[in-house]
C-alpha positions as CSV (number, residue, x, y, z in Angstrom):
1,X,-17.7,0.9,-26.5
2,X,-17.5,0.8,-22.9
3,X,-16.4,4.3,-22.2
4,X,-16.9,7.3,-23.8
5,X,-14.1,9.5,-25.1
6,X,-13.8,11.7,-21.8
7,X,-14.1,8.5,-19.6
8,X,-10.6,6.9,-21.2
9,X,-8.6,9.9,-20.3
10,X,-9.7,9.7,-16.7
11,X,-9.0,6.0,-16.8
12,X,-5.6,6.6,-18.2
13,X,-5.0,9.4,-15.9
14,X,-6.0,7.3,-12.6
15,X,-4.0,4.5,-13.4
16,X,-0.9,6.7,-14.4
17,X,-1.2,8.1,-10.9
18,X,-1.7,5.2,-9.3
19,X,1.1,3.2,-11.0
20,X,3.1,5.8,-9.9
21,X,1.6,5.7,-6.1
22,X,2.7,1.8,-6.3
23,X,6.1,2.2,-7.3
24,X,6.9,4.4,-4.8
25,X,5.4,2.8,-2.0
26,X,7.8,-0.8,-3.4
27,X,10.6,1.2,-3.4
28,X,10.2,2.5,0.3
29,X,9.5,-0.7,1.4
30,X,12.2,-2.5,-0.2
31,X,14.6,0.5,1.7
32,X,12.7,-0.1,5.2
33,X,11.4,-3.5,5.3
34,X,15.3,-4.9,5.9
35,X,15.7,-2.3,8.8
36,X,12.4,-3.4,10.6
37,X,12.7,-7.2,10.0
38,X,16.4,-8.2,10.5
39,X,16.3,-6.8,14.3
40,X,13.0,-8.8,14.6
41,X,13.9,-12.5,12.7
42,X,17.6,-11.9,15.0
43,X,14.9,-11.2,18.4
44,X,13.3,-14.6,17.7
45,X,15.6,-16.8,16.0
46,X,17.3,-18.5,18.9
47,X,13.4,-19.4,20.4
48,X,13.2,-22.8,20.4
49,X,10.9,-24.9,17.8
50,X,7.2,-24.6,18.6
51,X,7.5,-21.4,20.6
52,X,5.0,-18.6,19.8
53,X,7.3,-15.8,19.5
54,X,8.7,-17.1,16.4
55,X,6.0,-16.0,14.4
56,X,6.7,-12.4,15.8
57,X,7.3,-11.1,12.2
58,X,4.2,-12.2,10.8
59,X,2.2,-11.0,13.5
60,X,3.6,-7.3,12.7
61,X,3.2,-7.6,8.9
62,X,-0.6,-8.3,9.9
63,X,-0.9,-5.6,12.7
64,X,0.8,-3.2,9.7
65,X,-1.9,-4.5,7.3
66,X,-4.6,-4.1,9.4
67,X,-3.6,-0.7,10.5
68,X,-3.2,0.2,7.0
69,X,-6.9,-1.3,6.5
70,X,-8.4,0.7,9.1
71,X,-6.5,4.2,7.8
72,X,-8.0,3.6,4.3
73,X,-10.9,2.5,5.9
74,X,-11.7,5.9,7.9
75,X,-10.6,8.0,5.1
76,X,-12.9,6.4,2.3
77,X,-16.1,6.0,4.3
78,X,-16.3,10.0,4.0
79,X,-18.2,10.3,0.1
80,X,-16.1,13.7,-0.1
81,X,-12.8,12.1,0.5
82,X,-13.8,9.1,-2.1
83,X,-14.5,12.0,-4.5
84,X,-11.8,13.8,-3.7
85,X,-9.7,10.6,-4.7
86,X,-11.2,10.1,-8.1
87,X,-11.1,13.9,-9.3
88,X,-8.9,14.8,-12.3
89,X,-4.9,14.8,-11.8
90,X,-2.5,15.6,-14.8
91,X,-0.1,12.9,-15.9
92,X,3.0,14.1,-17.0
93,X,4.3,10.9,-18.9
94,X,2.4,9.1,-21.5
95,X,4.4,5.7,-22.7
């Protein structure tokens, strides 16, 4: 067996929490995303083929990615804040 019988209710509990970290995070995006990006693809849309600034979108997704990157980054290199991520959390459903 590859964990022991303590290990599989951490594992169950981290990936509760986490699946539940994910589905929240979609469904913000999916309210905000449209907000951000329709002002930005109408900004750039008349530009003509070729030009730079059409590409303005993608380069904010990637600035947002990298910001995100750097956030986790700074947070995770401190071992007590890693710790801190992977203590024991109740989850209150269990399908």
């Amino acid at each position: 067996m590859p964990f022991g019988r303590g290990e599989i209710g951490q594992v169950f509990q981290q990936g509760c929490m986490a699946m539940g970290t994910v589905g929240a995070l979609t469904s913000l995006t999916a309210v905000i995303a449209p907000l951000i990006a329709l002002p930005m693809l109408m900004a750039v849309s008349h530009r003509p083929q070729g030009d730079w600034a059409i590409g303005a979108p993608l380069f904010f997704g990637a600035a947002l990615q990298l910001t995100a990157l750097a956030l986790a980054w700074m947070h995770f290199r401190d071992p007590r804040h890693a710790r801190d991520a992977a203590t024991d959390t109740p989850c209150t459903t269990r399908s």
